[in-house]
C-alpha positions in Angstrom: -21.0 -10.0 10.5 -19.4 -9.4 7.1 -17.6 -12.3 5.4 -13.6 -12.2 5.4 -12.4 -10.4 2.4 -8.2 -10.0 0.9 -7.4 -6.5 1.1 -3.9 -5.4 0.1 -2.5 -2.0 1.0 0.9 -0.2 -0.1 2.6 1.2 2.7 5.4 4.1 1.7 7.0 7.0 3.7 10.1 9.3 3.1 10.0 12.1 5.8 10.6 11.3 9.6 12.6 8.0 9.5 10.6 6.6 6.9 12.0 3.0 7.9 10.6 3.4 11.2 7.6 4.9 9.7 6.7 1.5 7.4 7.5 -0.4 10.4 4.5 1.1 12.9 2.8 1.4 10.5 2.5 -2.9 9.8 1.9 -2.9 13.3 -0.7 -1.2 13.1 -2.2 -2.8 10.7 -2.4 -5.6 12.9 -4.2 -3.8 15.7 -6.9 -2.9 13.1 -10.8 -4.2 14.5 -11.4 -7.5 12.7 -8.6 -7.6 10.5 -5.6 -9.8 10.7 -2.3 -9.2 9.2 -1.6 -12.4 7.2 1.6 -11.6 5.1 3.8 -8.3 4.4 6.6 -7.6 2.2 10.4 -6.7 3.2 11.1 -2.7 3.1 12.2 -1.5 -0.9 13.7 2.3 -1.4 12.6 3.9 -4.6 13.4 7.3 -5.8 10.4 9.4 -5.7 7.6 9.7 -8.5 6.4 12.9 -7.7 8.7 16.3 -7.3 12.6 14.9 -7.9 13.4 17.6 -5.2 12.8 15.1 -1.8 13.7 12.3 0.2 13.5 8.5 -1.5 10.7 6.7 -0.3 10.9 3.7 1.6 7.8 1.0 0.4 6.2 -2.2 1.1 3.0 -3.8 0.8 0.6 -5.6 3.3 -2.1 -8.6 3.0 -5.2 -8.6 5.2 -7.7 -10.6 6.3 -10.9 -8.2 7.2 -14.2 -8.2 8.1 -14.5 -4.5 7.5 -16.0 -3.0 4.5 -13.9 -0.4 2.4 -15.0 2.7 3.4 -14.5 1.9 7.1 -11.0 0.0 6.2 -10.2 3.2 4.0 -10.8 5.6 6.9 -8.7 3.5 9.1 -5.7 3.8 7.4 -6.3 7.1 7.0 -6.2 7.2 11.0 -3.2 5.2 10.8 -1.7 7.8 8.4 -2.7 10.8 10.9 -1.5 9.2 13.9 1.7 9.2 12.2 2.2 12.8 11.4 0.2 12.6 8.1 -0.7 15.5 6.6 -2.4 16.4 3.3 -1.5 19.7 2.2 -3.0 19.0 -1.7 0.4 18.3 -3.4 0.5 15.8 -5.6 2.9 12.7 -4.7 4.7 15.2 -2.5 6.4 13.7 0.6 4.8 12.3 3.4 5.6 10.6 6.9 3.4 8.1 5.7 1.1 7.1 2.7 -1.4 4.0 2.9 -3.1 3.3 -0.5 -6.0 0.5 -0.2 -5.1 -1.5 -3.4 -7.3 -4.4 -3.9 -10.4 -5.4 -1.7 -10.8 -9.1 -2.7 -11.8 -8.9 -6.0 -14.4 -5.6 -5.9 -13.8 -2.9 -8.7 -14.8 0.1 -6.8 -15.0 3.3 -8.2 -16.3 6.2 -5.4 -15.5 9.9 -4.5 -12.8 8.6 -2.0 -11.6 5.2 -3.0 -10.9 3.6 -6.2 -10.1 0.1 -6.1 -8.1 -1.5 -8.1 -5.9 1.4 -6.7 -5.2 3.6 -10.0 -1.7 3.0 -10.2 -1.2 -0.4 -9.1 -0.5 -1.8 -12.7 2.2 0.2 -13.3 4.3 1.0 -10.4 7.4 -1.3 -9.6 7.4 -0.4 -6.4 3.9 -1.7 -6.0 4.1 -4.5 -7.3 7.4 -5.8 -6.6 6.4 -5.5 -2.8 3.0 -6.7 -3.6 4.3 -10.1 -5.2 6.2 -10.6 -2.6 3.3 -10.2 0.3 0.7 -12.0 -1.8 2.1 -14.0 -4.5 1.7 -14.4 -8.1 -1.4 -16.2 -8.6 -3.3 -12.8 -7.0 -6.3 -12.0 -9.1 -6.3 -8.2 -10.3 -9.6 -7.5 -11.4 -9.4 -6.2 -14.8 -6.0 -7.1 -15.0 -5.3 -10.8 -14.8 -2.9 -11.9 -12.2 -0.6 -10.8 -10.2 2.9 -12.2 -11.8 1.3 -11.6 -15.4 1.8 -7.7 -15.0 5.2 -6.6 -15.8 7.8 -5.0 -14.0 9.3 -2.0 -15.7 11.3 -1.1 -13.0 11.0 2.7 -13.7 12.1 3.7 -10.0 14.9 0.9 -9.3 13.8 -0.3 -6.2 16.6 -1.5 -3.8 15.6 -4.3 -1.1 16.1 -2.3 2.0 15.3 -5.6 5.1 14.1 -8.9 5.3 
């Protein structure tokens, strides 16, 4: 069996109760094969990056524990993201019932077709990071990056803390 690895996800939603949405969607997480939840953020809203002409988007980020490689892990929350009305149409950081972006897998740089990881924007999203400090802490290594609480905040989208 595969040694445990960190794997952190971004969780962010802004069509069909998007609150509702993040919610199933950390329990979820916890019903994934050998993975454990082991810390999540409180719910942020953020104004959207993508077309100004939709919902805010509700985020949050999630820690895991997992035994599964990423590819598997990557098509689960894809699952996850289908079973809750997903769908990708091709547009761009259009809205969405739900989005799951695999962000770090313990410390692997992984650059495939279907998954890059460090996730691309992670670096320079508030509403990444903000959630993400809050799930896993500062002293989080970011490969090619440093630490967690050494990347700055620039709070482009104004996040407001939405629940505990």
């Amino acid at each position: 069996m595969a040694a445990t690895v960190i794997a952190c996800v971004g969780l962010g939603s802004n069509l069909a109760d998007p609150v509702a949405q993040v919610r199933r969607a950390f329990a979820a997480l916890q019903r994934l094969p050998d993975t454990r939840l082991r810390s999540r953020s409180a719910l942020y809203r953020s104004a959207p990056m993508g077309p100004a002409d939709q919902p805010d988007y509700v985020n949050a980020a999630a820690v895991l524990e997992t035994r599964l490689e990423p590819l598997p892990l990557l098509d689960a929350l894809q699952a996850i993201e289908q079973a809750q009305g997903r769908v990708r149409d091709g547009v761009r950081w259009g809205p969405r019932t739900l989005d799951l972006d695999l962000l770090l897998y313990g410390e692997r740089i992984i650059e495939e077709v279907r998954l890059t990881v460090p996730h691309p924007g992670l670096a320079e999203r508030d509403f990444v990071l903000i959630p993400l400090r809050e799930a896993a802490g500062p002293d989080l290594p970011i490969p090619g990056h440093g630490r967690l609480g050494d990347l700055p905040v620039r709070a482009f989208h104004g996040l407001e803390r939405i629940d505990g």
